[in-house]
N, C-alpha and C positions, 0 to 999 in steps of 0.2 A: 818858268821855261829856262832851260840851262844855254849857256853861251852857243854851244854848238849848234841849236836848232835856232838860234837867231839868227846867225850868219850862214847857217842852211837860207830861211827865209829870205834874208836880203839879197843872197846870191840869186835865186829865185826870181824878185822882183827886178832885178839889172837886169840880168839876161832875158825879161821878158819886156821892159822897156827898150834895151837895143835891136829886139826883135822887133817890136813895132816901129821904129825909126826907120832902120833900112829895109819895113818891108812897104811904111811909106816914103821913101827914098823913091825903092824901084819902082814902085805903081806907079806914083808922080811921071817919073821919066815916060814910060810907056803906056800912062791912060793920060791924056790930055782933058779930059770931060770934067765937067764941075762933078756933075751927076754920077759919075763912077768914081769920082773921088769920096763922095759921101757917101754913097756906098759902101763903100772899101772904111770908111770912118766908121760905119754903123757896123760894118763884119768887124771891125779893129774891138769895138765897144766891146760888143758880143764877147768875142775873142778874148779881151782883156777880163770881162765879167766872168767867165768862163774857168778863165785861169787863175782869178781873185778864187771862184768859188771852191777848183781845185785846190789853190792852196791854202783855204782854210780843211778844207775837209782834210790834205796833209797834214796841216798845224793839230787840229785834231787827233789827227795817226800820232804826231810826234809828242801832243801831250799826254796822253793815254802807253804812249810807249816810254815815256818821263815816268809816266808813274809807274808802270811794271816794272823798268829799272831801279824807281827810286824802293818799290817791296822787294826788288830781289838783291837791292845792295844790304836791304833791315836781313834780309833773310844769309845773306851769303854773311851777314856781320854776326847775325842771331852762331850760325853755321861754323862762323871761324870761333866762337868762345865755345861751341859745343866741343869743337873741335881742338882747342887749348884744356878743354876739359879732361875730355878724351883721353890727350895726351899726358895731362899731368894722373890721371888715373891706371894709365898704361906704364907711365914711369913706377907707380906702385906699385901696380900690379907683376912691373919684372922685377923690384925688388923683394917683391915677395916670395916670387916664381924662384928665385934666387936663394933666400932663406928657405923655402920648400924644397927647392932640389939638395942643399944640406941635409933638410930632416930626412929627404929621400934617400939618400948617402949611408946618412947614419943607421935609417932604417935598413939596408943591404946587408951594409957589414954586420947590424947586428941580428938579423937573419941566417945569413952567413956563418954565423957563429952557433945559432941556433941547429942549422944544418948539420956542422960538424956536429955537435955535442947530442942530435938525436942520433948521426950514424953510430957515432962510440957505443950509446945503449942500445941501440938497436945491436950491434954488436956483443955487448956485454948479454941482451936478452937471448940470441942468440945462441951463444956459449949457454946462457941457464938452462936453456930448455933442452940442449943437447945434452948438457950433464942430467939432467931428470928424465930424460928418455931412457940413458944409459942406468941411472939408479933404478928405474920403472922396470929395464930389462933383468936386470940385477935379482929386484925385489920378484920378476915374476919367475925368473931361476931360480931363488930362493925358497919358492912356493912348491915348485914344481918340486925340489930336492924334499920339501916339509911333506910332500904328500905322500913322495918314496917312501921315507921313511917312517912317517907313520904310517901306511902300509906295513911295509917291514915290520915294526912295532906290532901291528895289530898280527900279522899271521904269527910272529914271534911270542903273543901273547895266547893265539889259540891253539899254537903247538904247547908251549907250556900248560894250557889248562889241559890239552891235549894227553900229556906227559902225566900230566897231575893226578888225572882219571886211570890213567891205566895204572899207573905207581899204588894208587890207593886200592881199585881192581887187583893188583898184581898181590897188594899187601893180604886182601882179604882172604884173595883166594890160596896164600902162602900160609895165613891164621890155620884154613879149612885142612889145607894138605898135612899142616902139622898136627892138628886133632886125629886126623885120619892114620899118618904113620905111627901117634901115640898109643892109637886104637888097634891099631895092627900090629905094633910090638908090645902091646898086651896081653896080645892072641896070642900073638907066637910063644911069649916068657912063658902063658899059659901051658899054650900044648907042650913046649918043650919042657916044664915041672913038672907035668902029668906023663908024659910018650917019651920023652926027650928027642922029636921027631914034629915036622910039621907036614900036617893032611896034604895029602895031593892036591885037594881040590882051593886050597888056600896056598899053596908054591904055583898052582897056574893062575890064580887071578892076581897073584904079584908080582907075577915072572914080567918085566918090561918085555914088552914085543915094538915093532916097527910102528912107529904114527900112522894113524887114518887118514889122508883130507878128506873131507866132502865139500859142499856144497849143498846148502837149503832150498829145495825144489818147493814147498809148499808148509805156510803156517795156518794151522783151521782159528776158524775164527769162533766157534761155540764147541767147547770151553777154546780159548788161546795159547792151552800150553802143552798143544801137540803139535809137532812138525814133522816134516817128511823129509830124508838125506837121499842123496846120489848115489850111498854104496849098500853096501850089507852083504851077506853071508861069504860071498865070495874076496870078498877087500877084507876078512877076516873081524867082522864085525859080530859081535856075539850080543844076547840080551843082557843089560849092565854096563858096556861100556859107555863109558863118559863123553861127551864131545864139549870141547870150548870154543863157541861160537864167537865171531870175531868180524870185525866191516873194516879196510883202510887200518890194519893193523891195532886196532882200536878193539879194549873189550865186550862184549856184549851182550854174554852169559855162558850158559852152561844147561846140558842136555845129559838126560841118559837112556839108552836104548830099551826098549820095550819091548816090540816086534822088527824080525829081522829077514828080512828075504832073500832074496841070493841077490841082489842088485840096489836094493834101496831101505831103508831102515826108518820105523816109527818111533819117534824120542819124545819123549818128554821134557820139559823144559822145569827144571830144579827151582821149587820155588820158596827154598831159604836159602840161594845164593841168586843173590844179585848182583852187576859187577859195578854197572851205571845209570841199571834203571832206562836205559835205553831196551825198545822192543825190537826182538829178534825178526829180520824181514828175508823175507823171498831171495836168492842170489847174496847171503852173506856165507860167510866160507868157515865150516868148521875144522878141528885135527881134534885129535887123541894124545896132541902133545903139549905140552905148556911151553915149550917156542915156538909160537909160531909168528 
């Protein structure tokens, strides 16, 4: 029992001993009776037993409250080392906090540094892909310019074979016309050794006259080497004349008249001159002239 609940207790039993004194003091004064004096002795007992039992049953409260203080001093003592723990764990813990916000520091700045150094490439990627947009433009200009001109190239190449065909057409049929003027200043040295004169009917088929055009209205197709022209008798087309069939300035043979009408003429189509071996079609344009 600790000091304090002793001198609770004896407080206790004074003030309840003075209480029985002066309260047989006063009874005394005002009961005169043995009989109600012993009465008042047996209430007193009572009274005192009463109060003996009250205060044990306090002494009880007060050791039972002994002991919960005496566990919650273990506990508040347990409590204050948890709590010296604590604290010396929390002093670590901010020195660590401490050292951490350092790496934290350092980590920023060198973030930071990271930052800038993606902006610059980003930058630099940047500018790359603009220049390679700008070459990509470049290259598909370049393309475009490659296609022109091989274009160019190629119709420049089909006008030359173009060129090539008629020059060799032109040549053969220049072979045929020089056989022909050979053959015919044969005739003439002829007659003129013999008559010293040449036949009428040979100064009219040599006499140049005005070029024919026509125009191929119809080629048969059994045999293939009859056609049908746009002019005759009256465009001064006689049987015998020649025609140089021709497409797009381009040669394409050679004809000669057979049957002749007053409007349209049936030719034949020469079949030991060829110029390219191209076949004579419907709507190609003949003359009687070799420019055409």
């Amino acid at each position: 029992m600790s000091n304090l609940a002793k001198i609770f207790v004896v407080l206790i039993l004074v003030l309840s001993v003075a209480y029985v004194g002066i309260s047989m003091a006063l009874f005394s004064q005002q009961v005169g009776s043995a009989d109600e004096v012993e009465l008042l002795r047996e209430k007193l007992q009572q009274s005192t037993a009463k109060d003996k039992q009250e205060i044990d049953i306090r002494q009880q409260k007060i050791d039972f409250l002994s002991a919960e203080v005496t566990q919650k001093d273990k506990k508040i003592a347990t409590l204050t080392n948890r709590s010296a723990e604590l604290s010396s764990q929390l002093k670590e813990a901010t020195a660590g906090f401490g050292q951490l916000e350092g790496v934290v520091e350092a980590a920023k700045i060198k973030s930071q540094r990271i930052e800038e150094q993606y902006d610059a490439l980003d930058a630099k990627y940047k500018d790359v892909v603009s220049k390679v947009a700008s070459r990509e433009q470049e290259v598909v200009d370049l393309k475009g310019r490659l296609v022109g001109v091989s274009r160019q190239v190629s119709e420049l190449d089909a006008q030359l074979r173009l060129s090539q065909k008629r020059a060799d057409a032109l040549a053969t049929e220049n072979e045929l016309l020089r056989g022909r003027v050979h053959k015919v200043e044969g005739e003439v040295n002829s007659y003129r050794s013999v008559y010293g004169l040449l036949p009428e009917s040979i100064i009219s088929d040599r006499v140049t006259a005005a070029p024919v055009r026509a125009k191929v209205l119809l080629v048969s197709e059994t045999p293939k080497d009859l056609i049908v022209l746009n002019v005759g008798r009256r465009s001064g087309v006689k049987p015998g004349s020649s025609f140089v069939v021709y497409r797009d300035k381009q040669l394409v043979g050679k004809v000669v008249a057979e049957k002749v009408d007053d409007d349209i003429t049936a030719a034949r189509i020469d079949s030991e001159y060829s110029a390219t071996g191209i076949d004579i079609q419907i709507g190609d344009q003949a003359t009687t002239s070799l420019l055409y």
